[in-house]
LODOFI-357472 format. One line per field, with one value per residue (C-alpha): x, y, z; residue number from 1. Coordinates in nm, 2 decimals. Layout:
LODOFI-357472
u	[X; ...]
v	[Y; ...]
w	[Z; ...]
seq	[NUM; ...]
end
This chain:
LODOFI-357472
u	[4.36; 4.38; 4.57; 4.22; 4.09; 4.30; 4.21; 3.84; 3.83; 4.00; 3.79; 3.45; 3.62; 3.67; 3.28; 3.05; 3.14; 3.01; 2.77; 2.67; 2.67; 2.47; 2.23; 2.40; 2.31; 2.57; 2.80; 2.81; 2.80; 2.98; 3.28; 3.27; 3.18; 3.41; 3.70; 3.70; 3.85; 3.56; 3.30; 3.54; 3.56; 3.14; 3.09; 3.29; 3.05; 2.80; 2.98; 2.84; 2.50; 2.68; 2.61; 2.88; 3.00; 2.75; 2.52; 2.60; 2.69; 2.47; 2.21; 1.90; 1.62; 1.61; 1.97; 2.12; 1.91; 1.99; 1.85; 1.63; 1.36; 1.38; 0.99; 0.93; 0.96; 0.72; 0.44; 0.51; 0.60; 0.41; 0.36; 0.63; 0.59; 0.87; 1.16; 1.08; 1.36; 1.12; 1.49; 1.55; 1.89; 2.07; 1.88; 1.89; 2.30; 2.27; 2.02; 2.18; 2.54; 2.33; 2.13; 2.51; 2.81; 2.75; 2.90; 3.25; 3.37; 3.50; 3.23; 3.45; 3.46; 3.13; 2.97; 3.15; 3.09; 2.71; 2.75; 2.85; 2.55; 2.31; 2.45; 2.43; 2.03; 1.95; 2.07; 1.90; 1.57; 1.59; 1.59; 1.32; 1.09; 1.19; 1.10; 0.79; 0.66; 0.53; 0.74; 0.76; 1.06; 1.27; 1.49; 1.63; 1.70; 1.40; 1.37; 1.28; 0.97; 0.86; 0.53; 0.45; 0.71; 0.74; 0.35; 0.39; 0.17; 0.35; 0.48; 0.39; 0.69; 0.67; 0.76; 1.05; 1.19; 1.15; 1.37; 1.61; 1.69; 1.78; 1.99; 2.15; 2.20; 2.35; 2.59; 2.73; 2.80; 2.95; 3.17; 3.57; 3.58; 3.91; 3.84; 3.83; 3.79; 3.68; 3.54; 3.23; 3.27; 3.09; 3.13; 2.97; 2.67; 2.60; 2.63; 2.38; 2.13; 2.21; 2.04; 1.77; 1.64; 1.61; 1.46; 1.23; 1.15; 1.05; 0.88; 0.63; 0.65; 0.51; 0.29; 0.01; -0.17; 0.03; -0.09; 0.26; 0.34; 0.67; 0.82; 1.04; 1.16; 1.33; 1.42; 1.59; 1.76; 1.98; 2.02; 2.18; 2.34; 2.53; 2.57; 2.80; 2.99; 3.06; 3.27; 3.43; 3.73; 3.60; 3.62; 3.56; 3.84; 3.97; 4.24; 4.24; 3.85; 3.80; 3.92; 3.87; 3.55; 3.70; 3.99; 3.78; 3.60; 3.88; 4.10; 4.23; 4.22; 3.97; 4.04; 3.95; 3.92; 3.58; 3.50; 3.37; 3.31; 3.40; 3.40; 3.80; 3.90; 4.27; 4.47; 4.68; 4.38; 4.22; 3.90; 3.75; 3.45; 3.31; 3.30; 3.54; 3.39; 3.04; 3.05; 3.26; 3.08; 2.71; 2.70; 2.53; 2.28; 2.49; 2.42; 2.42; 2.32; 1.90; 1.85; 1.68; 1.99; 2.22; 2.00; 2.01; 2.39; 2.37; 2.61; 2.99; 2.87; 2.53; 2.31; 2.04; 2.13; 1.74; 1.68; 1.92; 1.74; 1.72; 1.86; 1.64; 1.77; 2.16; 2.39; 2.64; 2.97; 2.72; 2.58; 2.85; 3.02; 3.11; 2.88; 2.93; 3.27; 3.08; 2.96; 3.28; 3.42; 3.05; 3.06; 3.28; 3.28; 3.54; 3.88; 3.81; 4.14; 4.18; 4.37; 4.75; 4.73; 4.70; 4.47; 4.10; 3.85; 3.48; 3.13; 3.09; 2.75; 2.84; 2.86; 2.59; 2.24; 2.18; 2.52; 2.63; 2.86; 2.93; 3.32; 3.28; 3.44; 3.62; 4.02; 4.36; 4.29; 4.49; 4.19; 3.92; 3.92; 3.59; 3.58; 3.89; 3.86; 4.00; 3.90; 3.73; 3.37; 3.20; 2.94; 2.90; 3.04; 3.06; 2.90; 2.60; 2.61; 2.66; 2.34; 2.15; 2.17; 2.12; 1.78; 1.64; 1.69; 1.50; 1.21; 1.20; 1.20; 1.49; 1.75; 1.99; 2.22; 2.50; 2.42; 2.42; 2.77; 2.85; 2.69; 2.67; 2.92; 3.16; 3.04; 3.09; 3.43; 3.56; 3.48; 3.51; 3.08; 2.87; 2.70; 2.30; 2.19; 1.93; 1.69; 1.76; 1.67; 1.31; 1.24; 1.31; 1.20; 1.34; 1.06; 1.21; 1.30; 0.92; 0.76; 0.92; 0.89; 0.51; 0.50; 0.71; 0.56; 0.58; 0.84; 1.14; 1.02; 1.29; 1.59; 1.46; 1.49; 1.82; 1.89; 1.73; 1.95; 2.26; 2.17; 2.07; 2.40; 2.67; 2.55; 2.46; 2.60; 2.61; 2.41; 2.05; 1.99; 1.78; 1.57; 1.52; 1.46; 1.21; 0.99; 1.06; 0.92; 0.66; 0.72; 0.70; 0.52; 0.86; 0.95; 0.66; 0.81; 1.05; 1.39; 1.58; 1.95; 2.15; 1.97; 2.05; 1.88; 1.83; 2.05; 2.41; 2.77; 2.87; 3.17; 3.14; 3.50; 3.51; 3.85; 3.75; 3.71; 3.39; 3.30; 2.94; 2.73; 2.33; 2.22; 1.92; 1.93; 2.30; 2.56; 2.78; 3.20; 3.36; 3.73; 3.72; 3.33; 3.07; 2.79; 2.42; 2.09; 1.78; 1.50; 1.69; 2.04; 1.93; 1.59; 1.49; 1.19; 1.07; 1.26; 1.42; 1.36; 1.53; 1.51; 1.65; 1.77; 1.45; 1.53; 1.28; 1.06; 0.86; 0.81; 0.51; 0.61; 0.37; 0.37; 0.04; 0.07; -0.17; 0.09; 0.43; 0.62; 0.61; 0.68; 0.47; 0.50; 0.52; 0.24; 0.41; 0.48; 0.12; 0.02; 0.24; 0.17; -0.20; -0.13; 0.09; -0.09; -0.04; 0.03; -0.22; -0.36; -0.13; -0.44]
v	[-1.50; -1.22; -0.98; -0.99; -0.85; -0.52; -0.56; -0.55; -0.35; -0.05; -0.12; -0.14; 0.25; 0.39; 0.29; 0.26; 0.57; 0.80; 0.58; 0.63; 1.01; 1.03; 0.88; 0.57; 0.74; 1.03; 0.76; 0.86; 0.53; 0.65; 0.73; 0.45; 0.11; 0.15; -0.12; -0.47; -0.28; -0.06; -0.41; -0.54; -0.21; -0.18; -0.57; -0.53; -0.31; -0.59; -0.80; -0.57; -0.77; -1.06; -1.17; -1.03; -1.25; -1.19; -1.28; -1.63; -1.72; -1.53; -1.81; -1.79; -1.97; -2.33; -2.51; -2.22; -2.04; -1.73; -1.53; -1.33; -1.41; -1.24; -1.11; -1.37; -1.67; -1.47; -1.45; -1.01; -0.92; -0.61; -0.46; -0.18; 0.16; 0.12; -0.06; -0.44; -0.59; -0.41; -0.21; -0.23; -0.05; -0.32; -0.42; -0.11; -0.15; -0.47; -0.33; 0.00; -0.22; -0.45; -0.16; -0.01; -0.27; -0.35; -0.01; -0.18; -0.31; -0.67; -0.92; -1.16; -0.94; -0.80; -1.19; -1.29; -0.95; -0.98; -1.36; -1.19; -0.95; -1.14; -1.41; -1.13; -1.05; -1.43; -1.42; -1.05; -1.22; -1.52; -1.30; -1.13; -1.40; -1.57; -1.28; -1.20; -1.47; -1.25; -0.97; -0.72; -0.83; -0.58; -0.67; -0.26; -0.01; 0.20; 0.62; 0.84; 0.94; 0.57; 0.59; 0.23; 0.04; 0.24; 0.15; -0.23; -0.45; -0.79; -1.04; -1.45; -1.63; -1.87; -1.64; -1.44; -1.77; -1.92; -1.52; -1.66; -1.99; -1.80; -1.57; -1.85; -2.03; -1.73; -1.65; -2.10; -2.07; -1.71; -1.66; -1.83; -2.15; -2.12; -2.23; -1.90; -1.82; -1.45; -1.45; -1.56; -1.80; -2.05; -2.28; -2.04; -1.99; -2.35; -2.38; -2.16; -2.30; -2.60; -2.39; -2.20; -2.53; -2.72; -2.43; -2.36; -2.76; -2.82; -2.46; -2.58; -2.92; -2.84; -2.52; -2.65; -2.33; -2.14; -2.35; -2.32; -2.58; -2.71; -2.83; -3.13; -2.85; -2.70; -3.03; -3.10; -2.78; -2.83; -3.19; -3.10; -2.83; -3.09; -3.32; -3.05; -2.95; -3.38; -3.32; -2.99; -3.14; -2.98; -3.23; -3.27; -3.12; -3.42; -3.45; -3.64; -3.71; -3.60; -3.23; -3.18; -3.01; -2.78; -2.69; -2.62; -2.36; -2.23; -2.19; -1.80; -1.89; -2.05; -2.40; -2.41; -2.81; -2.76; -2.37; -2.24; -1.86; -1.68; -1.35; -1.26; -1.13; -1.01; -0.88; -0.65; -0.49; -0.47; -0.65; -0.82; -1.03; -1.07; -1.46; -1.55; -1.31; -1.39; -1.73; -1.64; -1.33; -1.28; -0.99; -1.15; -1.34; -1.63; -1.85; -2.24; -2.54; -2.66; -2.97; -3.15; -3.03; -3.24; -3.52; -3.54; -3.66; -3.99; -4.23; -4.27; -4.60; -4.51; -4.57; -4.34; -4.16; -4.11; -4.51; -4.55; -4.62; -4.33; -4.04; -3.76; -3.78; -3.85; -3.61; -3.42; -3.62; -3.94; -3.79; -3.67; -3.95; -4.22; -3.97; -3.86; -3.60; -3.33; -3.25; -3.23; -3.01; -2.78; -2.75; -2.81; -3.11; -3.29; -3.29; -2.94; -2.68; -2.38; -2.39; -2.39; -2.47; -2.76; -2.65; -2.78; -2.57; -2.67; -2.47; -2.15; -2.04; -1.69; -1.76; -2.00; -2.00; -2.36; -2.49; -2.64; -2.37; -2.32; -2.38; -2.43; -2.10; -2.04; -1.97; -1.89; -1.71; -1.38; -1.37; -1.33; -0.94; -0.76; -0.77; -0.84; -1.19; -1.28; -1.65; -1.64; -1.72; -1.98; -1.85; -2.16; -2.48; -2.87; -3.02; -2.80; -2.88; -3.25; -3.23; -3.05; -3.31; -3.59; -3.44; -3.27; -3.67; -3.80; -3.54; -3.63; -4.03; -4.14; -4.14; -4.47; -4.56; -4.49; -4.14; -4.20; -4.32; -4.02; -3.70; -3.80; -4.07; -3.83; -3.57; -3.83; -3.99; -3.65; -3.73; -4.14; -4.16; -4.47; -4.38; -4.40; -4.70; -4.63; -4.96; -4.92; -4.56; -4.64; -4.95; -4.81; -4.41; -4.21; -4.16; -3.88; -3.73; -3.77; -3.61; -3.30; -3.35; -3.40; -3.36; -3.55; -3.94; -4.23; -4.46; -4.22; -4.08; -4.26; -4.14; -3.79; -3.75; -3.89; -3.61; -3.33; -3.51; -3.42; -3.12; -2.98; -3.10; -3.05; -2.71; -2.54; -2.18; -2.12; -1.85; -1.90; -2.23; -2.36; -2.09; -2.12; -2.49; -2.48; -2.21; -2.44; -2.79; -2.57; -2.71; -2.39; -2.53; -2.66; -2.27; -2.29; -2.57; -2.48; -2.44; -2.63; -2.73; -2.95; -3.18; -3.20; -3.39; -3.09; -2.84; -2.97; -3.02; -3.09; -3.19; -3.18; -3.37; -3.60; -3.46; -3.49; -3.08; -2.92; -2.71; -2.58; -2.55; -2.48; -2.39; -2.27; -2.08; -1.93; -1.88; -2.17; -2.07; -2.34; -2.26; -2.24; -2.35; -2.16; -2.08; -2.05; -2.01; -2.20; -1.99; -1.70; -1.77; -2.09; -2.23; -2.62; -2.75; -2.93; -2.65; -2.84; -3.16; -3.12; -3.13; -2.92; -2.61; -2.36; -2.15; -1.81; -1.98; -1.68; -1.60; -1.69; -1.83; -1.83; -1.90; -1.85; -2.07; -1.86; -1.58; -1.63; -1.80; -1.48; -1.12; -0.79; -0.56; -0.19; 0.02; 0.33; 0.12; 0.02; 0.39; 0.46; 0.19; 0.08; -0.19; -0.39; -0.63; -0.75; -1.11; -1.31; -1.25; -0.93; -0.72]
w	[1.38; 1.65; 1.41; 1.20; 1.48; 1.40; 1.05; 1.15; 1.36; 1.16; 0.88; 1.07; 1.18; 0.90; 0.74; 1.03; 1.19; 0.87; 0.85; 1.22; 1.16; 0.84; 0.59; 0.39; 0.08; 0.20; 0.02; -0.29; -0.51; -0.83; -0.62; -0.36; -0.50; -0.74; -0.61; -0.48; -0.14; -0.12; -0.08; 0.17; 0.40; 0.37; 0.44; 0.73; 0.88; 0.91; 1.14; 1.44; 1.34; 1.52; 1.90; 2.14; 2.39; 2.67; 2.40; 2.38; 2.68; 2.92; 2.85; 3.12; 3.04; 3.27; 3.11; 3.34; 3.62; 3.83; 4.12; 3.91; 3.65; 3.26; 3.17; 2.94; 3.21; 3.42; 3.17; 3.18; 2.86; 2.73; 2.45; 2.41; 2.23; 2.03; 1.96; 2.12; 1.86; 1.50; 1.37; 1.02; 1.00; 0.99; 0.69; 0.53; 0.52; 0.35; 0.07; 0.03; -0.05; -0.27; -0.47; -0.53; -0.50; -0.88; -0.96; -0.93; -1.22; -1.07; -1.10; -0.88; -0.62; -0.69; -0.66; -0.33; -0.16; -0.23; -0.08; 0.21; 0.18; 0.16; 0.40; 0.64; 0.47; 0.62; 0.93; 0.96; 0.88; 1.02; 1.39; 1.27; 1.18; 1.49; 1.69; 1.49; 1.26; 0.95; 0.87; 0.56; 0.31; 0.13; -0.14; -0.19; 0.05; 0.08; 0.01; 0.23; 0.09; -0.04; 0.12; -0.09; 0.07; 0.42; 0.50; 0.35; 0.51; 0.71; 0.46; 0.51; 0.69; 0.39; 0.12; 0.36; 0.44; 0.12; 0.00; 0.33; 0.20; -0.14; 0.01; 0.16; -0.14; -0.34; -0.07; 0.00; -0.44; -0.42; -0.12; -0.03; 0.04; 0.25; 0.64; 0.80; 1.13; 1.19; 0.83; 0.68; 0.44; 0.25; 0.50; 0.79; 0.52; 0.51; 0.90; 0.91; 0.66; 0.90; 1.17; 1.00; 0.84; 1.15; 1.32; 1.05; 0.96; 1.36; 1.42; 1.09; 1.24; 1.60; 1.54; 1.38; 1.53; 1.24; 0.97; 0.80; 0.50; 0.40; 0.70; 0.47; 0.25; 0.53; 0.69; 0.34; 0.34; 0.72; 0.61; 0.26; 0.41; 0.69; 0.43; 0.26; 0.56; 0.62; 0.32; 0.43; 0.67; 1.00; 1.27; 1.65; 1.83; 2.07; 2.31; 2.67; 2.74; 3.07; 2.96; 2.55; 2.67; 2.85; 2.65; 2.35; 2.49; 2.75; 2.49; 2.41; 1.97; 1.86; 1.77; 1.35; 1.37; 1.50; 1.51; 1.23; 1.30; 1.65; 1.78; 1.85; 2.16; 2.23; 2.54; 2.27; 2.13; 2.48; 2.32; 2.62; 2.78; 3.13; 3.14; 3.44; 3.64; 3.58; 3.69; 4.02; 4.19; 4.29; 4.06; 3.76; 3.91; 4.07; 3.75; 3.81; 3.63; 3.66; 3.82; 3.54; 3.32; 3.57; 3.56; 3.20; 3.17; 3.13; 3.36; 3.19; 3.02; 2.86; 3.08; 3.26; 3.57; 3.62; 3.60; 3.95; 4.25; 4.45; 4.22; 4.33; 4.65; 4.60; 4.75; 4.54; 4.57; 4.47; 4.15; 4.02; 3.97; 3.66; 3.49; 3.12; 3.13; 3.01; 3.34; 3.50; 3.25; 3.26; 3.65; 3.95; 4.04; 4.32; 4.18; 3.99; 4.01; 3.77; 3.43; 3.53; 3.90; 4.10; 4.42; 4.42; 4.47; 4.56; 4.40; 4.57; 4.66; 4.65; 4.30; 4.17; 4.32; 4.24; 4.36; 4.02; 3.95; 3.57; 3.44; 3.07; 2.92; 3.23; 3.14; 3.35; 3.68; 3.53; 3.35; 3.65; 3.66; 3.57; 3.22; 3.10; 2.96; 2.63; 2.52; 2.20; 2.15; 1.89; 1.71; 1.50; 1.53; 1.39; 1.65; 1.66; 1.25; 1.32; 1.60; 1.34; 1.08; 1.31; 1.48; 1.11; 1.00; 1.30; 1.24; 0.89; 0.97; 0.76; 1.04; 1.05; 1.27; 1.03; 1.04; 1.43; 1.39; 1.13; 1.37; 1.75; 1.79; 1.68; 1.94; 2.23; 2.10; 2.23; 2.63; 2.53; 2.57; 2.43; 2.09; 2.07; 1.97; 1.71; 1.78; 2.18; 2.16; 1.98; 2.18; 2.52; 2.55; 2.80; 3.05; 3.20; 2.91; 2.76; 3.05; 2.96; 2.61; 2.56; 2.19; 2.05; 1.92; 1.68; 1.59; 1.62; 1.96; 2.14; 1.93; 1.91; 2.27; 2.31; 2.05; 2.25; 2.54; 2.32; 2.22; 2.58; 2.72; 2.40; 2.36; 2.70; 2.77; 2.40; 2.14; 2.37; 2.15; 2.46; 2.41; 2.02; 2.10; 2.35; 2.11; 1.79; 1.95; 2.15; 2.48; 2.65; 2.98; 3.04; 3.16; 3.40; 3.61; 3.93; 3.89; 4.13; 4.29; 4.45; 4.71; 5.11; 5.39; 5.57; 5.78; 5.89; 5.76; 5.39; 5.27; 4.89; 4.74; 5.05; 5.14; 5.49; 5.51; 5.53; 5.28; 5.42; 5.67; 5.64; 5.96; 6.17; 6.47; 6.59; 6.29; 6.40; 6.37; 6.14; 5.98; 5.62; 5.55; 5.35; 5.62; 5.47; 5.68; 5.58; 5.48; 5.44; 5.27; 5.12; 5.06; 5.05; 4.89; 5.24; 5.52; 5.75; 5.66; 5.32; 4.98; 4.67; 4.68; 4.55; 4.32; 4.26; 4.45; 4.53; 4.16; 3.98; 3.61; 3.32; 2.96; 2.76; 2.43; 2.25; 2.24; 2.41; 2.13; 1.91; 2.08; 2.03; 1.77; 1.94; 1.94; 1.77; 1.46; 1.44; 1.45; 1.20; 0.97; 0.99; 0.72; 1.01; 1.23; 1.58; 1.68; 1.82; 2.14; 2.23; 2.08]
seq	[1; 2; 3; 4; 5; 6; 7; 8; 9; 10; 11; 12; 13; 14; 15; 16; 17; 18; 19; 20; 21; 22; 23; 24; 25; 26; 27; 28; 29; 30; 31; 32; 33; 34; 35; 36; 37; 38; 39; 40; 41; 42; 43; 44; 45; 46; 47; 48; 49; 50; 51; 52; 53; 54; 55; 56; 57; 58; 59; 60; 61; 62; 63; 64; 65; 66; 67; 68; 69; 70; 71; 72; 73; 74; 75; 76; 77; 78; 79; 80; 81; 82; 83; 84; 85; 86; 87; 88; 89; 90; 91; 92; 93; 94; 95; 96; 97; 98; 99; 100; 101; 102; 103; 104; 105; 106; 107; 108; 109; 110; 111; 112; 113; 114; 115; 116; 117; 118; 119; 120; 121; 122; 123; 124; 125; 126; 127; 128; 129; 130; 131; 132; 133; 134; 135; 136; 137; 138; 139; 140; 141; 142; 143; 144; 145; 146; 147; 148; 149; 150; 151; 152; 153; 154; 155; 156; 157; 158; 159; 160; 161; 162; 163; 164; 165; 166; 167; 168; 169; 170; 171; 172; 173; 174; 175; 176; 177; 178; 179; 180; 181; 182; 183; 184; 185; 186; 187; 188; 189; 190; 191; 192; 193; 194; 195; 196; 197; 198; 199; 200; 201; 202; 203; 204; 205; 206; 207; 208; 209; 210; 211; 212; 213; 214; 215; 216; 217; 218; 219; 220; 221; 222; 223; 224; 225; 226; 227; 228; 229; 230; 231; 232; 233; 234; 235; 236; 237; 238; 239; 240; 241; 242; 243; 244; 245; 246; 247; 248; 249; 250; 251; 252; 253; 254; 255; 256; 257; 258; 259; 260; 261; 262; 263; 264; 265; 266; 267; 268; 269; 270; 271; 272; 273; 274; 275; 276; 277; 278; 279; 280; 281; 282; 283; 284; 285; 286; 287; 288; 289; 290; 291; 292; 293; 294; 295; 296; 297; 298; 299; 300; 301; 302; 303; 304; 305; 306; 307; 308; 309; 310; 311; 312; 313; 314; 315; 316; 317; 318; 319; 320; 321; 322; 323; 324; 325; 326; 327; 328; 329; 330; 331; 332; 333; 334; 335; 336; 337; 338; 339; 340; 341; 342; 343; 344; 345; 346; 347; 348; 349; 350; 351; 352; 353; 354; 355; 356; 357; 358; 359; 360; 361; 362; 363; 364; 365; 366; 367; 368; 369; 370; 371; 372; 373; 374; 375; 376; 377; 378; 379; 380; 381; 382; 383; 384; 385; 386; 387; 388; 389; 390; 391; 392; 393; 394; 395; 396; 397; 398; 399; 400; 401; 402; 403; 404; 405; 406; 407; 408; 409; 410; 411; 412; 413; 414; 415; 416; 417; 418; 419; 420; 421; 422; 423; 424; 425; 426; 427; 428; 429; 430; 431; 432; 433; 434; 435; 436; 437; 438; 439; 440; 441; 442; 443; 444; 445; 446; 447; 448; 449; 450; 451; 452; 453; 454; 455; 456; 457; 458; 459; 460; 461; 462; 463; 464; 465; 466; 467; 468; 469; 470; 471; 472; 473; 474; 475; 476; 477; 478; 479; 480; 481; 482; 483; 484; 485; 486; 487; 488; 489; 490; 491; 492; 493; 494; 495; 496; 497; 498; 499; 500; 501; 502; 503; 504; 505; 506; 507; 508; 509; 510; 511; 512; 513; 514; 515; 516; 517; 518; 519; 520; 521; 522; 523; 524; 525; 526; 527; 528; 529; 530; 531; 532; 533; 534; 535; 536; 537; 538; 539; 540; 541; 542; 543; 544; 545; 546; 547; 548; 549; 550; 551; 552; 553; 554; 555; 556; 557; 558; 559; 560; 561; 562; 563; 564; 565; 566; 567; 568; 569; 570; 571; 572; 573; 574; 575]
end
């Protein structure tokens, strides 16, 4: 797997460097296209459309918070001059190889590289109409001098996502079937109708503001699409419970049982991230889980943490524990040492703002420098596929528990976690869950929020999903709400693991002198909902957030392309 990396690498630099420097069409398509090596070294050149690693885990909505707000969480997104996310040169790539890559004479290769193509065409659109809503569609790479198609007016979502699924469908019949890893393969085009479906199904579902038919159809299309990749032999990677979690993501490879596309990263090669050391300094915002994120896990035998007497105002050592293993493998928690060493180590509030300081990703201490981590990130995986089907078949109202038992209880084998009980689920709604939730109803309300429960926790830290899933079920308010930490009874001594040491000290006054503890002042250092007297820790507490839902699910287009295009609209309310 790593040597791909080579392999991609040198190909992406010997393409995308010419065309970096000059106009595609300076590739001459009589003497380019002409082998089955020629598709492969110009395909390779699209895999710089995927998300880099800070791009999937750098999440910052309200799963994981920091010290600073992003513009659309404080209602102050404006309308840019340019740019704002409208480039089409990615797109113009994909045409330009699709208008030419019949020149070569293989019609194998010609049919799996345009698979590729136009798998790459989806996931290129499928931004854009997330971003946008209505965009123009183009099929060919467009001339200079094509007045016509340059000034086209905005295309209806319908018809570029109906062109989407399409794409999709040409590229899951055309492209390899073999269980790749760094490639894109059949398998990654069906994970990603998977997505695209439920997104699209649930957007159409809750927007009635957008008046937008076919909601089933797309439904249909993640569920046939999960259905497929049941059959494919991917499984949930499993190992000891209370640390499969963590391996799967800590791991340097990939692990193929369950990943089924990642972005490589390699000592060798010098290919790096940032992950160890943005969880452990204050440089990057001092990220931490949200409080309502924490009191989502359920308790280690199914039931609600949030149904306990008492829960808002238990103390750290008390919360965390019997609680569902994935939050001991997502945070530190008592007990917690690094990969290959045996000392444990509490949350450090240098390095989380909230005090649940983030682990998942986190690898070998060698590791820790400033970007030069190497574990490899998933860009799609089964149980995001197995969480799609299971939610697209509660939306559509045909859920049963064997599908249950086919899709989530396979996610929560892994950490030894009670399966939803279909009947339970319906009869007996979260409340919790439903005030933050408010548009979800009928018979399968229950079950869909233990889904969202699933979802929120399986999947935290990963590809922004908690963004794309608040915008699809337009629950947007949800942003509006303070973030919050860890609770204390006020200013004093805390000793997290119990180890009879104390860890910290909030304090008033004097900084106090004690061996070994963190030492934060109140007001200042650390801020608590009710001062002295106590409370969670307050996060931004001092910013205003805002979310307008007559604009905010859909961003601006920029000025300068209106001016240059007077057939292009702006989206509602950003006139």
């Amino acid at each position: 797997m790593k040597k791909y990396i080579f392999t991609l690498l040198t190909a992406i630099s010997l393409i995308s460097c010419d065309l970096n420097r000059l106009p595609l069409d300076a590739i001459a398509p009589e003497t380019f296209f002409n082998t089955e090596n020629d598709l492969l070294l110009y395909t390779n050149s699209f895999y710089n459309m995927l998300p880099s690693a800070e791009d999937i885990y750098n999440e910052d909505v309200d799963n994981v918070v920091k010290n600073s707000l992003r513009d659309e969480l404080q209602g102050t997104r404006i309308i840019p001059t340019s740019g704002g996310g409208w480039s089409w040169g990615s797109l113009r790539n994909i045409n330009y190889f699709l208008d030419n890559s019949g020149k070569c004479p293989d019609p194998k290769a010609v049919a799996k590289y345009n698979g590729m193509a136009r798998f790459f065409r989806a996931y290129f659109y499928f931004g854009m109409v997330k971003r946008f809503g209505d965009v123009p569609w183009y099929s060919h790479a467009i001339e200079i001098n094509d007045q016509q198609m340059l000034t086209k007016a905005r295309d209806p979502r319908v018809m570029v996502m109906d062109s989407v699924l399409a794409d999709l469908d040409y590229a899951i019949a055309n492209l390899d079937a073999s269980r790749q890893v760094s490639v894109i393969t059949k398998w990654t085009a069906l994970a990603l109708k998977s997505r695209i479906g439920l997104y699209e199904g649930t957007f159409r579902k809750y927007h009635p503001e957008f008046n937008l038919a076919g909601s089933d159809k797309f439904l249909d299309a993640s569920i046939s699409a999960g259905e497929a990749l049941l059959k494919s032999g991917y499984t949930i990677y499993k190992s000891t419970p209370s640390t499969a979690y963590q391996k799967l993501f800590a791991s340097d490879n990939a692990i193929m049982d369950e990943v089924i596309l990642s972005r490589d990263f390699s000592d060798e090669l010098q290919v790096y991230h940032n992950l160890n050391y943005y969880t452990m300094t204050a440089s990057y915002g001092k990220p931490g889980l949200e409080k309502k994120l924490v009191n989502s896990y359920l308790m280690a035998d199914g039931s609600r943490f949030t149904d306990l007497k008492g829960y808002e105002t238990m103390q750290f050592y008390d919360e965390v524990q019997n609680r569902d293993p994935r939050l001991t493998q997502t945070i530190r928690t008592p007990g917690y040492t690094r990969i290959g060493e045996t000392t444990p180590l509490v949350q450090e509030f240098g390095a989380t703002v909230t005090g649940y300081q983030l682990i998942k990703f986190v690898s070998a201490p060698k590791w820790d420098t400033f970007n030069k981590d190497i574990t490899d990130m998933p860009i799609f995986r089964y149980a995001e596929v197995l969480l799609n089907l299971a939610e697209a078949k509660a939306e559509k109202g045909t859920l049963t528990q064997t599908d249950l038992d086919a899709t989530i209880k396979l996610i929560r084998d892994r950490v030894g976690m009670p399966n939803i009980n279909l009947t339970s689920a319906n009869t007996s709604p979260d409340p919790y869950l439903a005030k933050q939730y408010t548009k979800v109803s009928g018979s399968n309300a229950g079950v869909i929020l233990e889904i969202r429960r699933e979802r929120r926790i399986e999947l935290v830290m990963e590809n922004f999903f908690r963004w794309d899933d608040i915008v699809r079920w337009k629950e947007g308010l949800l942003l509006t709400q303070p973030y919050k930490g860890m609770y204390f009874p006020g200013p004093g001594s805390y000793d997290f693991d119990k180890n009879g040491k104390i860890d910290l000290v909030i304090y008033e006054g004097t900084k106090p002198v004690v061996e070994g503890a963190q030492l934060l002042k109140l007001g200042s250092e650390i801020l608590l909902e009710n001062g002295n007297k106590g409370g969670n820790i307050v996060v931004n507490g001092h910013i205003n957030k805002k979310w307008d839902e007559t604009k905010d699910y859909l961003y601006p287009i920029p000025t300068q392309e209106l001016l240059l295009n007077t057939n292009l609209t702006q989206n509602p309310s950003w006139k």
